[in-house]
Structure formats: C-alpha cells, structure tokens
C-alpha positions in Angstrom: 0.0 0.0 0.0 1.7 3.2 -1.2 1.5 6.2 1.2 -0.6 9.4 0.4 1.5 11.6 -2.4 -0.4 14.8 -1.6 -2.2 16.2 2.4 -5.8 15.5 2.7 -8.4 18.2 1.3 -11.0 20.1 2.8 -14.1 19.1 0.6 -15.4 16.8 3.1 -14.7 15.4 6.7 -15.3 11.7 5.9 -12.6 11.0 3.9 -10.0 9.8 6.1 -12.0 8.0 8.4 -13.6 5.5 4.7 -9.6 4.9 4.3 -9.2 3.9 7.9 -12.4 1.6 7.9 -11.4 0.5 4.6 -8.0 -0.5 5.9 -9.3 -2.3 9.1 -10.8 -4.4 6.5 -8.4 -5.2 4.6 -9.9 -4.2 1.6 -8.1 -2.2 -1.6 -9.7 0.6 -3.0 -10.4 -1.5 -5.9 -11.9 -3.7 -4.1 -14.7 -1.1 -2.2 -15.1 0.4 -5.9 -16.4 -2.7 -7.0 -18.3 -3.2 -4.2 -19.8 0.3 -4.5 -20.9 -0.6 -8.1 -22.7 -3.8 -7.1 -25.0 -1.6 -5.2 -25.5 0.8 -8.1 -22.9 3.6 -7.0 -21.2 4.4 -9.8 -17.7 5.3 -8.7 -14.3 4.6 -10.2 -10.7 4.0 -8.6 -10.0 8.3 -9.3 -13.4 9.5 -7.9 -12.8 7.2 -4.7 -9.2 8.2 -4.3 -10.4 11.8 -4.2 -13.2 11.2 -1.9 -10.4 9.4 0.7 -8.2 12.2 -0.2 -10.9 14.7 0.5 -10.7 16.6 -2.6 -14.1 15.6 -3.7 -17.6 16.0 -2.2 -19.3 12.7 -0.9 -22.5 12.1 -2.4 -25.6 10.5 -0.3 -25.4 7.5 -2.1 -21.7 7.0 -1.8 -22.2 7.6 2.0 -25.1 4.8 2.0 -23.3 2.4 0.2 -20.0 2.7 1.8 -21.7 2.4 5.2 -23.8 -0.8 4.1 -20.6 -2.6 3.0 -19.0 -1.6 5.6 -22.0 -3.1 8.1 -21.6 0.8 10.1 -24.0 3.6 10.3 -23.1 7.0 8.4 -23.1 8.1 11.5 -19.6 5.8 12.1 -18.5 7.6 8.9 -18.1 10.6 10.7 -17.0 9.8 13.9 -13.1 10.5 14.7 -11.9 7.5 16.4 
C-alpha cells in the first residue's frame, strides 16, 4: 500500500476516516469500488481516491453504500476514532 503523495483536502470530513475503515478491513480501493458498483454507486478507482483524499464532495449515495458494505451507520463515517 503506497503512502498518500499529496495532504488530505477540505471538501469533506469523511474521507480519512472510509480509508481507515477500509483499511481495518483489509480491503483495496479497488476492491470497495467494486463493491460500490454492485450496489449501483457508480464510482471509479480516481473519484474514490479523491473522496479518501478529501478533494471531492461525498455524495448521499456513496455515504449509503460505503456504510452498508461496511455493516456501520453514516453516523460511524463521521466519527473521529
């Protein structure tokens, strides 16, 4: 797993913690991307790098999906642990 090339953005708050979560599972962005898909999202590797990287706004649905796969609440998404 290659380190973060450039700081985190200010578009949204979530960003960090979706790469933390994702990490505790063990799961590549590639992987959630695909997962996101299944459940209609449709992301791709960039637009999910940006929204970990918090250059991009999260959409509702992203937040939805990425809290069902995750079997959290979007409330979890938020929260700084």
């Amino acid at each position: 797993m290659k380190p973060r090339q450039k700081p985190l953005g200010d578009k949204n708050i979530i960003g960090a913690n979706i790469t933390r979560i994702r990490r505790l599972n063990k799961m590549s962005q590639k992987d959630l991307a695909t997962n996101m898909q299944l459940l209609g999202v449709d992301i791709n590797l960039s637009s999910l790098s940006k929204l970990e990287g918090q250059s991009r706004i999260a959409t509702d649905k992203e937040l939805y999906a990425i809290a069902q796969i995750f079997n959290t609440t979007i409330d979890d998404l938020f929260r700084k642990l």
